[in-house]
N, C-alpha and C positions, 0 to 999 in steps of 0.2 A: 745203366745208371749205377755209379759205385755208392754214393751214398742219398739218404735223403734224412731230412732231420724234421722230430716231433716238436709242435709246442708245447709244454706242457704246465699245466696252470691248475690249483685248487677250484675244485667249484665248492663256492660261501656257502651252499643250500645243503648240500650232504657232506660234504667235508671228504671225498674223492679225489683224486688226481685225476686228470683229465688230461691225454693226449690227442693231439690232430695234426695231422699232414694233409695239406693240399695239392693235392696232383696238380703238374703244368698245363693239362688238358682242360680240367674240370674232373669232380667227384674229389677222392683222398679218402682218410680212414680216421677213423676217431675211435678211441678205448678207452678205457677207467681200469683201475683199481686202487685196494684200499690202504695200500703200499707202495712204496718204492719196488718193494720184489716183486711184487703182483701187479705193478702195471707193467714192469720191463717183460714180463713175462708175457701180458698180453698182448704189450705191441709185439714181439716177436711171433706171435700165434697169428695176430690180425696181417702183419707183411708176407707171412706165408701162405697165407689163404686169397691173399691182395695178389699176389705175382707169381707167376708163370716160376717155374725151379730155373729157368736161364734166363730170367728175367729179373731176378731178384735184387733189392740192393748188398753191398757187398759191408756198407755200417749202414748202421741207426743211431743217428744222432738224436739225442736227447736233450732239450734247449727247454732250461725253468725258465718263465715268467711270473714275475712278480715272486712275492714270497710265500714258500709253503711253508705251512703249517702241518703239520705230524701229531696225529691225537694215539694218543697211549694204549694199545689195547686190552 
C-alpha cells in the first residue's frame, strides 16, 4: 500500500480533531488531537502501531471535512 488517506473532521462536543481511515477489509484507525500538530503526530504513532515495518504506508494523506475550527490555547 503506498498511500492511505485520513478523514478528518472536528467533533462539535469537545472541539478535537478527529481522524479515521477505513481499512478495505474492515477495522481502520481513528485518533484525535488538540492540534493540527498533535493529531499529525498521532496519526503517525497510530499507522505505526497499525502496520507491520514492510507493510506500512509510504504517505498519509490528510483530507479536512467540513470546516475546522481552531480554538486559541
Amino acid at each position: 500500500m503506498s498511500e492511505i488517506t485520513f478523514t478528518v473532521s472536528p467533533c462539535e462536543e469537545s472541539g478535537v480533531l478527529v481522524a479515521a481511515w477505513d481499512a478495505p477489509g474492515g477495522g481502520g484507525i481513528t485518533t484525535q488531537g488538540v492540534s493540527i500538530d498533535e493529531l499529525r503526530a498521532n496519526v503517525r504513532d497510530a499507522v505505526a502501531c497499525h502496520f507491520e515495518e514492510n507493510d506500512a504506508p509510504v504517505r498519509i494523506r490528510l483530507h479536512f471535512a467540513g470546516d475546522v475550527l481552531l480554538q486559541p490555547s
